[in-house]
C-alpha positions as CSV (number, residue, x, y, z in Angstrom):
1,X,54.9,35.0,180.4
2,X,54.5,38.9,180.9
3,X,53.5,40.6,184.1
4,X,51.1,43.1,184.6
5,X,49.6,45.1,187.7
6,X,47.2,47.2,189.5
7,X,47.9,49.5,191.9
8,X,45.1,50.6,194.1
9,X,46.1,53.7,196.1
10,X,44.8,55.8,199.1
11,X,46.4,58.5,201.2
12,X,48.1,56.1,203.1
13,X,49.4,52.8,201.0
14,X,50.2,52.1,197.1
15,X,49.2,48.4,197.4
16,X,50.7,46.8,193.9
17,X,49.2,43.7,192.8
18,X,51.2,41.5,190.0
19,X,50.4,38.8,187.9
20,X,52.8,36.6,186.2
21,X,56.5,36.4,186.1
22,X,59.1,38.8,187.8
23,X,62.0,38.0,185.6
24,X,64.7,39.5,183.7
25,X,62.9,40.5,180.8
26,X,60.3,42.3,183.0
27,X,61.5,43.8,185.8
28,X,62.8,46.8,183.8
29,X,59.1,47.5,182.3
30,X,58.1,47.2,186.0
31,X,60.7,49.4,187.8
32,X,60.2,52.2,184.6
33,X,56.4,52.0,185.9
34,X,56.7,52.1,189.8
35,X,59.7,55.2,188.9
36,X,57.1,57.4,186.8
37,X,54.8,57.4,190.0
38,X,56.1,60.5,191.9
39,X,54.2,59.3,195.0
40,X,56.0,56.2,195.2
41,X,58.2,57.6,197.6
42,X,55.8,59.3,200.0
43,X,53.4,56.3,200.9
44,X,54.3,52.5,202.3
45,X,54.3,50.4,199.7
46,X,52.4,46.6,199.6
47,X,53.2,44.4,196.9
48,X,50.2,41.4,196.6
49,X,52.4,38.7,194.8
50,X,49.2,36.1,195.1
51,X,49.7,36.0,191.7
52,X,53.1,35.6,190.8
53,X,54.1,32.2,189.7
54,X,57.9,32.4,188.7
55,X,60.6,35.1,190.4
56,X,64.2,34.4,189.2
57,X,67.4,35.8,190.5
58,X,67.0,39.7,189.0
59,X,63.2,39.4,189.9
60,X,64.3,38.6,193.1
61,X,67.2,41.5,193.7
62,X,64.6,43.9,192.1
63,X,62.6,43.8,195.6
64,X,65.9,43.6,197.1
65,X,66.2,47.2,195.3
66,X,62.7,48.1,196.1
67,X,62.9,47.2,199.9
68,X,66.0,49.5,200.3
69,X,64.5,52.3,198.4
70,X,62.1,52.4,200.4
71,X,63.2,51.9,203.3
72,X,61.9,55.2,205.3
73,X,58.3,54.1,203.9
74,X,58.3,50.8,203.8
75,X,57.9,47.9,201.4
76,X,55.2,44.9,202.9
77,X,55.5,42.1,200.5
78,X,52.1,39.8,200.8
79,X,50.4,36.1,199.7
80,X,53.7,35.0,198.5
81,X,52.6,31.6,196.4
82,X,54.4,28.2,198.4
83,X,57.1,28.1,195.1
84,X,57.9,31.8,195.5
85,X,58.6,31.5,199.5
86,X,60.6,28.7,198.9
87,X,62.8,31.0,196.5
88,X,62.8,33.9,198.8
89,X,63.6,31.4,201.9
90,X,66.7,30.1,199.8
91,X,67.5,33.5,199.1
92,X,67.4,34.4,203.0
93,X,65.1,37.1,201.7
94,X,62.3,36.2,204.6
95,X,64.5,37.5,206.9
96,X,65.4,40.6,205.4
97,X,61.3,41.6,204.3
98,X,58.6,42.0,205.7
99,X,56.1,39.3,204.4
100,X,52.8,38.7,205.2
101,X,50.2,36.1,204.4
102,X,47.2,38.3,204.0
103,X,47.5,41.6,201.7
104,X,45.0,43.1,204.2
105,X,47.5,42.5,207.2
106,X,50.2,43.9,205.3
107,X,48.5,47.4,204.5
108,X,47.3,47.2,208.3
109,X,50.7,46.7,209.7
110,X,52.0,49.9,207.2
111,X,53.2,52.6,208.8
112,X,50.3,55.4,209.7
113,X,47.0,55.4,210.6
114,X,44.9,51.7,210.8
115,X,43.1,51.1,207.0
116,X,40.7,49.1,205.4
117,X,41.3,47.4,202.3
118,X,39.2,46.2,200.4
């Protein structure tokens, strides 16, 4: 299965919804995306997984990449499906990101001014 995504932006969050599988044979189509948007690095960043339904290892070390690089803006991972906690629980990735059940909580507990999304 492929992945694809929206990003909805405002002056203060990217919030990145995917769809499908983070896996090794898209991750690199993702991280060429999220590196041709210049902004990337200026604004938090919320990634809505409600709709992922596979992550494997690389998927998983891709946020692991993500988090770090962004680590002065922050990265607020969101709706993680019960299969994809369980991975990043085995991982011990829910201790090392910030995850959220709600995307709106997410982009409210971002860095700056309070937001509405919506």
């Amino acid at each position: 299965m492929a992945l694809s995504l929206k990003i909805k932006s405002t002056q203060t969050t990217h919030v990145v919804s995917l769809k499908g599988e983070l896996a090794f044979d898209t991750v690199g189509a993702l991280k060429n995306y999220l590196d041709g948007l210049p902004e990337l690095n200026r604004l938090p960043v919320v990634l809505d997984m409600s709709e992922v339904e596979f992550v494997d290892s690389k998927g998983a070390g891709f946020i692991v990449q993500l988090n770090e690089r962004l680590s002065r803006e922050g990265l607020f991972i969101s709706e993680l499906q019960p299969q994809i906690k369980e991975i990043f629980r085995r991982l011990f990735l829910l201790e090392r990101l910030k995850v959220f059940k709600k995307t709106e909580d997410a982009v409210n507990e971002a860095p700056g001014l309070s937001r509405s999304f919506g």
